[in-house]
N, C-alpha and C positions, 0 to 999 in steps of 0.2 A: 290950192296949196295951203292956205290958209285952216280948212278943214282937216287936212291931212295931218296938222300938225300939230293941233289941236287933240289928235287920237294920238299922238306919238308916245304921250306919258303911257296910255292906257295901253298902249302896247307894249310897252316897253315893262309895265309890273309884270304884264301877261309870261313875256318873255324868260324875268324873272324868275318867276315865281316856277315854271318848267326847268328853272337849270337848281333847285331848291331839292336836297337828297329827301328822298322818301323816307315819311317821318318813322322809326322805328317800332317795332309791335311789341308786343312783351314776349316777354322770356318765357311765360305762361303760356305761351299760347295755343301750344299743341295738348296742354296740360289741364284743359279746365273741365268743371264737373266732380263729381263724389268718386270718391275712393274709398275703399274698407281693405279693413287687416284686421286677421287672426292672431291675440298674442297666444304662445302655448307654450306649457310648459311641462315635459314628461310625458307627452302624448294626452294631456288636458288644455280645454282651452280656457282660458280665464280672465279673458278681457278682449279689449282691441284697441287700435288704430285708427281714425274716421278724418277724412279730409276732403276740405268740400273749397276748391278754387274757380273765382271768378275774379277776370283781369289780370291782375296784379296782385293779388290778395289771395293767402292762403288760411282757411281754418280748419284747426285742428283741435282734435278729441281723443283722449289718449289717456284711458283706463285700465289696469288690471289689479286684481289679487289672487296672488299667492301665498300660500302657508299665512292666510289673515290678513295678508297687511300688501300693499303696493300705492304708486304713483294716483293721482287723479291730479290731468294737466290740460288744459286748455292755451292754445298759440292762435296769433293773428300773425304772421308774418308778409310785410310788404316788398317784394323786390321791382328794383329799377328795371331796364330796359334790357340788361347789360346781366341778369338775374343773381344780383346782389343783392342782403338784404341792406333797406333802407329805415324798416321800421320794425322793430320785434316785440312783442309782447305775451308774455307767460304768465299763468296766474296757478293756484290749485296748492297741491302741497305733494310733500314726497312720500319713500316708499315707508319709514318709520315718522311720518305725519309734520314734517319741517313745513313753512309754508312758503309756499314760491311767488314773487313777487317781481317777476325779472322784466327787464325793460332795454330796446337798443334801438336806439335811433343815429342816420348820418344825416347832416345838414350841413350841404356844402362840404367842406373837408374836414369837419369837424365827425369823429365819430363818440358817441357816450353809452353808458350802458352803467347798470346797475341789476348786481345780484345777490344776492345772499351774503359775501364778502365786503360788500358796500357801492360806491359809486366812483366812477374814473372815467377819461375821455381820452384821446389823441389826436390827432393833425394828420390826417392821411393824404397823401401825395396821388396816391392811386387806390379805388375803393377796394378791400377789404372784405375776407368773409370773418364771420362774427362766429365761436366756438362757445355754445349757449352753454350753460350750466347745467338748466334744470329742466330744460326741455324734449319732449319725445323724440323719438330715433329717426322721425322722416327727413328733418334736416338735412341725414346724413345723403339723402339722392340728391338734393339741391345743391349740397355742396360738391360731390360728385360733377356734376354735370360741368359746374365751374371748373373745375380740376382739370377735366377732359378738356379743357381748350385752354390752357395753361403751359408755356413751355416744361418739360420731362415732369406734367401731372404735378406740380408743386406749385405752391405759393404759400406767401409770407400770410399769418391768421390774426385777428383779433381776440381777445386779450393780449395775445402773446404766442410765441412758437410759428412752425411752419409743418403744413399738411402737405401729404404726397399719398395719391392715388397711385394703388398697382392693380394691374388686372391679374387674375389669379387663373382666370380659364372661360371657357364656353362651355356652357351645360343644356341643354335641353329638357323639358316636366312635361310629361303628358298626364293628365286628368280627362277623362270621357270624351276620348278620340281629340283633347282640346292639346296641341303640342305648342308650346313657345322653346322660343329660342332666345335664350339669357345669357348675360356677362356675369362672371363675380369679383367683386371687386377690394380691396384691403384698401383702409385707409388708416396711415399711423402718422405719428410724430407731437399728438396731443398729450396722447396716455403711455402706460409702460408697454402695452402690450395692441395692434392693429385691432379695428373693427370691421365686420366683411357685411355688405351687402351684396344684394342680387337685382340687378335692371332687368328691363328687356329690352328688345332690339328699339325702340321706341324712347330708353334711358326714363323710364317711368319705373316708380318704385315694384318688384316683385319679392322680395325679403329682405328683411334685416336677421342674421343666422349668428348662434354663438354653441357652443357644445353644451351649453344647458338649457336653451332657450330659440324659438323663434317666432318671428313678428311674420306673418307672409297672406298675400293676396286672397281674402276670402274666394272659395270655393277651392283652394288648392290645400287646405289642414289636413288632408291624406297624407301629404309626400313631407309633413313634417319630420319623419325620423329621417329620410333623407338628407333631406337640406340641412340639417342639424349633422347631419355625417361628412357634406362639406366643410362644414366650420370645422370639426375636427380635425378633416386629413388637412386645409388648411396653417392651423396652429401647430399639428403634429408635424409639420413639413418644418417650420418655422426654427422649432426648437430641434430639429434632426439637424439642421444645421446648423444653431450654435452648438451644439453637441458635437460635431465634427469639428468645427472650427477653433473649440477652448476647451474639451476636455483633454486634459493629457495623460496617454493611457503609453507612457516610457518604453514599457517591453523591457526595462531592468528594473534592477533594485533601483530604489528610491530611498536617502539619507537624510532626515533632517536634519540638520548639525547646531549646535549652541542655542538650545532652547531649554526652557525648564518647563515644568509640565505637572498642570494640576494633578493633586492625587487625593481622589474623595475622600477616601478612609482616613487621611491626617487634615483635610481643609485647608492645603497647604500645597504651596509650588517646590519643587524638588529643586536639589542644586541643577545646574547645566549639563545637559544630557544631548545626546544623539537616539533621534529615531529610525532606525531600519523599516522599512518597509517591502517583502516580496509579493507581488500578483496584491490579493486584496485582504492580505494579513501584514500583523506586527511581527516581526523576525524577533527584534529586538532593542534594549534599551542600552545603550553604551556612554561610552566617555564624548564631551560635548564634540569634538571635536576628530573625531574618528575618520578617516579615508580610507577608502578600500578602493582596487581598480573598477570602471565596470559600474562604478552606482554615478546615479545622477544625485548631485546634491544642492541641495535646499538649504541655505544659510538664514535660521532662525535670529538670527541677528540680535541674541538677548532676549525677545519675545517668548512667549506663552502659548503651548500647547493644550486644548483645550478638549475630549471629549465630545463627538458629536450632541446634540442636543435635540429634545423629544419635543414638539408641536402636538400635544393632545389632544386638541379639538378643532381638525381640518378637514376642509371638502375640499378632496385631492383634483385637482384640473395642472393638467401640463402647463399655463399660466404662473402659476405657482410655483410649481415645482423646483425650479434652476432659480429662482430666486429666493426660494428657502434655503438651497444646497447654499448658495453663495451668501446665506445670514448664519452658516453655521447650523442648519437644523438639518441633519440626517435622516432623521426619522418620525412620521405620520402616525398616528393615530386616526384612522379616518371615521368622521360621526355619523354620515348617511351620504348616498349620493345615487348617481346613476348606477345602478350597476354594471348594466354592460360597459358602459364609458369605462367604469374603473376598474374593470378587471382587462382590457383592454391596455388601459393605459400603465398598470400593474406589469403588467407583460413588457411593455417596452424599457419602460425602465430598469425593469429587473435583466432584463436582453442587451441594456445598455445603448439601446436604441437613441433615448431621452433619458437626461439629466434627473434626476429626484428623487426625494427620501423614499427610505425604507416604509410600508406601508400597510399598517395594520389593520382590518376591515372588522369594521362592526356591522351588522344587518341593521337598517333602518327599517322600524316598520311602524307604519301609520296607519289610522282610522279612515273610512271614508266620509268626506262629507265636502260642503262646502268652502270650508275652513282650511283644506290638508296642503300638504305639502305634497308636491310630488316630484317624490323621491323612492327609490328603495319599492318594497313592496305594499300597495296599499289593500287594507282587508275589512270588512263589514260584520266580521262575527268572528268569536273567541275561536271558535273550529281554523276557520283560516288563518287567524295569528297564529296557532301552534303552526300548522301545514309552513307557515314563513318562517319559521322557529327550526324545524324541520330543513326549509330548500337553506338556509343559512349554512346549518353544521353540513350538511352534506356539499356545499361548499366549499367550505373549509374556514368560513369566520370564524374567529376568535370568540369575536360576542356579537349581541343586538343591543339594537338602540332604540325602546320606546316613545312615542310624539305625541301631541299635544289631542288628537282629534279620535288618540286611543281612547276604549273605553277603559276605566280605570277599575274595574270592578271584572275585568278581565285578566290583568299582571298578575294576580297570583298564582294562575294557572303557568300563564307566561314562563312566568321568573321557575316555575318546581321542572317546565319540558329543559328549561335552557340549563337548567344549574344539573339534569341528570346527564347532559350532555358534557359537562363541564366548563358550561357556555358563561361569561362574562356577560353580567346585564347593567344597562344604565339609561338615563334619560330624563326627557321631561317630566314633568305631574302632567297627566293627560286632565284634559279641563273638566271641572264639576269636583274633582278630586284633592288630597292635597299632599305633602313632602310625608307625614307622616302613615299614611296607607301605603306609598310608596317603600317606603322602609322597613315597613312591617312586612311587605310583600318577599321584600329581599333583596331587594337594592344593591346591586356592590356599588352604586358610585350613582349621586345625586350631580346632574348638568345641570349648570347656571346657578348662581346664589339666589338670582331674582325667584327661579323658579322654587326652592325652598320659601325665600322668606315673602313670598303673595301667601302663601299659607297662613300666616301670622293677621295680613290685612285685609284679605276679602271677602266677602258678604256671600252667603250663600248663594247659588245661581247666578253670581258674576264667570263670563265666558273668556278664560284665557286664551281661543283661538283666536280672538280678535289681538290688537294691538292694544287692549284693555293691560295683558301682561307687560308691557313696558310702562305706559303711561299710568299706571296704579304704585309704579315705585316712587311716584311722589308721596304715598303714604308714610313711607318709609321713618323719616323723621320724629315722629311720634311715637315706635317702638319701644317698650320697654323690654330689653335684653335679660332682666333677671325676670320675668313674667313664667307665670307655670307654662305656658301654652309655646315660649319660647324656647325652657328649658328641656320641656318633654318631646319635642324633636329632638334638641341636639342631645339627648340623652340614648334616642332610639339611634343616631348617629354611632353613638361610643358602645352601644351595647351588640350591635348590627356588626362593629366594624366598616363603617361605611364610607367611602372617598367623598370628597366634594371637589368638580371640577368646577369653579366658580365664572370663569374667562370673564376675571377683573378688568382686562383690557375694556371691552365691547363696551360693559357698563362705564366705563369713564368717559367715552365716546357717546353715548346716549344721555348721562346724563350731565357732562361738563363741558362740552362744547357747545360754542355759540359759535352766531355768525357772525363772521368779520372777526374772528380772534383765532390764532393762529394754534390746531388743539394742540394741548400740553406734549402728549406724547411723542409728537413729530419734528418738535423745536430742535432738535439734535440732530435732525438727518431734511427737514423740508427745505432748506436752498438748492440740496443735492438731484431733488425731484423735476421730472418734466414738466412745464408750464401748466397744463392743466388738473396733473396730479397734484401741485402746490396749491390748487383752485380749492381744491376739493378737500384738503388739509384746516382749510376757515369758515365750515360751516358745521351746523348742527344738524343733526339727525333729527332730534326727535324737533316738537312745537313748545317753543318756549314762549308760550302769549302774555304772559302778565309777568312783573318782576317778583309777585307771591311766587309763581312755577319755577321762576330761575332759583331762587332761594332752595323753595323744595326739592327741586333736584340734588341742585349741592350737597345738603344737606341730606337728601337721600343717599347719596355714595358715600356721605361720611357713614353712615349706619352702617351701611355694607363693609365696607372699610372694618368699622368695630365690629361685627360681627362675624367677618372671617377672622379676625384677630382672637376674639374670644372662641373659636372653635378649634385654628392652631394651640392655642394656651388648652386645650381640652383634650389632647393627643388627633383629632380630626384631620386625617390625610387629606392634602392639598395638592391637586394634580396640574398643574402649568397648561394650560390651553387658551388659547383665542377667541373661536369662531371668527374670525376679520383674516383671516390667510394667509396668516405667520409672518414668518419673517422681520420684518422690520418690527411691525407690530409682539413678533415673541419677545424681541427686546425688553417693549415697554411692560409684557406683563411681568415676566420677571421685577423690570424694576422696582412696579408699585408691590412689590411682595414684601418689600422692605418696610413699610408703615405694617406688615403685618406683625413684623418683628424678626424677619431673618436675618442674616448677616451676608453680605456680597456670596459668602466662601460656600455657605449652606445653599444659595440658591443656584450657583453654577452647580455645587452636588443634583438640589433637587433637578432640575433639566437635564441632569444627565443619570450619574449612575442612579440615581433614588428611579426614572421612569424606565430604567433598563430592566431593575429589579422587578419594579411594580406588573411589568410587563411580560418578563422570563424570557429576556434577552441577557443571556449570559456571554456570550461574545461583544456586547456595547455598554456602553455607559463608563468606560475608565481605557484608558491607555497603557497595555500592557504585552508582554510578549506574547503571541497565540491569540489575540484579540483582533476584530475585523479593526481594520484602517480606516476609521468612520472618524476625525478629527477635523480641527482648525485652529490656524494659526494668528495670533493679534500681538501687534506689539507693547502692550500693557499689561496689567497686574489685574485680573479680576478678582483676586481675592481682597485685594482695597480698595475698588472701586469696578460692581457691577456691569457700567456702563463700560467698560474695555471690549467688553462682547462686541460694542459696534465699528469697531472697527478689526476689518479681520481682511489680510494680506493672501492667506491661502487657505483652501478646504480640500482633505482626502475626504470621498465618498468610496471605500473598497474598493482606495487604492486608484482612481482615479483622482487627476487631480486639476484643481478650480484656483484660477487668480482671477479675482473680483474686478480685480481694477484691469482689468481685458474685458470682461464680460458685459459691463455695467453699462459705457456708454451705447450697447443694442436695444438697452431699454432707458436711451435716453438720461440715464444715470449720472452725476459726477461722480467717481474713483474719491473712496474714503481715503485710502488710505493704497503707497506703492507696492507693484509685486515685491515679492522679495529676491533676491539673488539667486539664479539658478544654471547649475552648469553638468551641461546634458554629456 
């Protein structure tokens, strides 16, 4: 007995230690081993994806360049049991050269993280996924997979906001007799607009898909235009149905009643009027206050009608589109893009399929080389530029739009096929070149200020296809404006007749933004933003490494600044565009047009009737009887204060019609400003 009892304990751990749950595996576990991805872009590959997991531990490699310039990111991410992350680390820099230094650890219920914005932590009740800043797209399966066992695919995220996973369909790729069978999946509520991946049956990454871009499983870059045609009919689904759901297409007349209403030709709001509106025309302008049976009326409530307005320098995506209509911008200018995408996407909205402006196409055409962009049509010899010069007008473009990796010693052929077509030409300085051969060539219209004044600062055989062209505008400050070599451009400018579309916006954005400061431009509308988009509102673009470059910069946009200023003062046409994707952003260019020396009154002209003109839209750019119904509606003065544009109650697009403050919250938005009164 005494022995037996003796073993009792040892039996009894035994015991134990059997009624003990089997200690958990990782979350990795059906996952480990190397992965590769294809980034591509326009049927080029130009980078990749590399991921190589063992345990618990993910590394990651995550390279590309396009048109010169992209991402270079390096991730170590550690998830628990439960495949959350517990440890994150980003290093590398961005796609216009910022450099990433991101970090995110839990311990215990404490979660911290620092990125580009700065450092902050929380007290998590229950672990948390983490919404990286500056990290590559493979996250987006990890976070997936948590999602999937999430009650209705949602949970609450770190920084801030709540993700929800939707499955969007079953697809199946065959590649060389090799057939899988895939999920696609949307994941929103970070950004304004979902991002879609592709699993397979095993929820192992097989693409990350967007309609200009895809990231997808080495040996399948064949079926990239494919996959790339999901992301589409995805998004195009997306917005067919805000399209059904907020535009109001009456089926009668439409009355605005008690509004006054800019009128360019006097710079000046008119007494209190009533707007008529039939189908997708101006009827007429009447007394404020006018009733007829039969019309729906819209009570401008004292408010300000306002001419659609012209975004000159945009790459048209359905993304965009309903949220330019809903900032008051009717009408595109578009720089380069997909073509088939945008002729495509041209059709629907002109079908009224999808929401969005009017849409004018320029032919993109670019050089081939390492450098290019891929966009539009790319060509290797002057022979093939014209032949692009050619497939454009027979098209029906407007104009073309020359790139950086053209050769430049080619445009004057270029510029004599397109101008006997009566073709509009405009563009970069293709590299090795500079603003002045451009202009002598024939120029109607000089893109980007930068791209003129590198002319002024760089050394022979210096390569603007690199990101050389941003990062060289720290020269900028040491320009002398009265210099021969400065005056004899802008003189070939005034003698040429030649526009300059400067998209002041972008450059304030590249060169006045820091991290962790909230940019200038969006201080007026960033509470209004979804969590992550407010992320993405306090950092900087370019690499601002020593405070000599912060200076430099500055101090380079002042230049810019006086130098469009001194080009206005010279009679030099000044064309309102972007590049960053209107909208919110048209706002701000407009604004800063003010230090050029316009007045609130002259720059609602310019965005409107002056780009109606510039463009040979005589039905747009002013409010009149016989005119398309291309308007909107704000309850303030723009003629005393520019910034009234931002808040805007309603928008006719030809007579269709948009209330913001319905539409906004789909893309996460807070409502600027209330509908107005409306009775059907």
């Amino acid at each position: 007995m005494k022995i037996k009892f003796l073993y009792f304990p040892i039996v009894l751990l035994l015991f134990n230690s059997f009624k003990q749950e089997t200690p958990k595996v990782s979350s990795l576990v059906n996952y480990q081993g190397d992965e590769t991805y294809s980034v591509i872009f326009g049927s080029t590959t130009v980078g990749h994806l590399k991921t190589h997991t063992v345990g618990d531990t993910i590394q990651i490699d995550y390279d590309y360049k396009n048109n010169g310039r992209g991402p270079t990111i390096k991730e170590t991410i550690v998830l628990n049991r439960d495949g959350f992350p517990v440890q994150w680390d980003i290093t590398g820099n961005t796609t216009f050269g910022n450099s990433v230094d991101e970090h995110y650890t839990l311990k215990g219920t404490v979660a911290s993280w620092t990125d580009a914005t700065g450092s902050d932590s929380a007290k998590v009740d229950n672990v948390l996924w983490y919404v990286n800043q500056s990290g590559s797209p493979y996250s987006a399966i990890l976070t997936a997979r948590s999602l999937l066992k999430s009650p209705d695919y949602s949970a609450d995220v770190l920084p801030a906001g709540r993700l929800k996973l939707t499955e969007m369909g079953k697809i199946s790729i065959t590649v060389d007799s090799i057939t899988l069978n895939l999920t696609t999946y949307a994941t929103s509520g970070a950004d304004l607009n979902p991002s879609y991946i592709i699993a397979d049956s095993n929820q192992r990454l097989f693409a990350v898909i967007s309609p200009r871009s895809v990231t997808v499983r080495k040996g399948f870059e064949a079926k990239e235009k494919e996959l790339r045609a999901y992301a589409e009919k995805y998004s195009t689904e997306r917005f067919e149905s805000l399209q059904k759901k907020y535009a109001h297409n009456y089926g009668k007349k439409v009355r605005i009643v008690n509004v006054k209403i800019f009128d360019p030709k006097t710079l000046a709001l008119t007494p209190l009027s009533s707007v008529l509106v039939d189908g997708e025309r101006i009827v007429s302008i009447d007394v404020p206050n006018t009733r007829v049976k039969n019309e729906v009326i819209i009570d401008g409530a004292g408010g300000t009608l306002v001419a659609g307005m012209y975004e000159m320098h945009a790459h048209t995506g359905d993304e965009g589109a309903l949220l330019n209509v809903l900032a008051g911008v009717t009408s595109f200018r578009d720089m380069g893009n997909d073509n088939e995408v945008l002729d495509d996407l041209v059709k629907k909205i002109n079908s009224g399929v999808l929401a969005g402006p009017r849409v004018h196409r320029l032919g993109f055409i670019e050089g081939k080389s390492k450098y290019s962009a891929n966009n539009g049509i790319l060509v290797s010899s002057e022979e093939e530029a014209l032949a692009a010069v050619d497939t454009y007008h027979n098209k029906g473009y407007y104009g073309i739009k020359l790139y950086n990796s053209m050769n430049g010693d080619w445009a004057l052929a270029i510029v004599k096929r397109a101008h006997g077509y009566g073709m509009f030409v405009c563009g970069h300085v293709p590299a090795f070149s500079n603003a002045n051969a451009m202009l002598r060539a024939g120029f109607n219209e000089m893109t980007h200020i930068n791209q003129t004044m590198l002319g002024w600062v760089l050394e022979p055989g210096e390569d603007t296809r690199t990101l050389l062209r941003l990062t060289a505008l720290k020269r900028f400050p040491t320009l002398d404006l009265n210099s021969p070599e400065v005056q004899e451009t802008l003189n070939l400018f005034i003698k040429n007749k030649t526009a300059i579309d400067p998209t002041l916006a972008i450059h304030e954005v590249l060169m006045k933004a820091r991290n962790g400061e909230v940019r200038e431009g969006t201080k007026d509308y960033i509470t209004h933003m979804p969590p992550n988009t407010q992320r993405g509102f306090k950092i900087a673009l370019s690499d601002i490494a020593t405070p000599e470059d912060d200076q430099s910069y500055k101090k380079g946009f002042d230049k810019i600044v006086e130098t469009l200023k001194l080009m206005k003062n010279k009679g030099i046409f000044i064309v309102p565009g972007t590049d960053l994707g209107g909208a919110f952003f048209y706002h701000r260019e407009l604004e800063l047009y003010q230090q050029l020396g316009y007045t609130s009154a002259e720059l609602v002209k310019l965005a409107t009737y002056d780009m109606a003109q510039y463009l040979g839209d005589e039905n747009l750019g002013s409010i009149g009887p016989g005119k398309l119904a291309d308007f909107f509606l704000i309850p303030g003065n723009p003629v005393e204060d520019i910034k009234a544009i931002k808040t805007i109650s309603m928008v006719s697009r030809g007579g269709t019609f948009y209330y913001p403050s319905e539409v906004y919250p789909s893309f996460g938005i807070k409502p600027f400003t209330a509908k107005p009164v409306v009775k059907e």
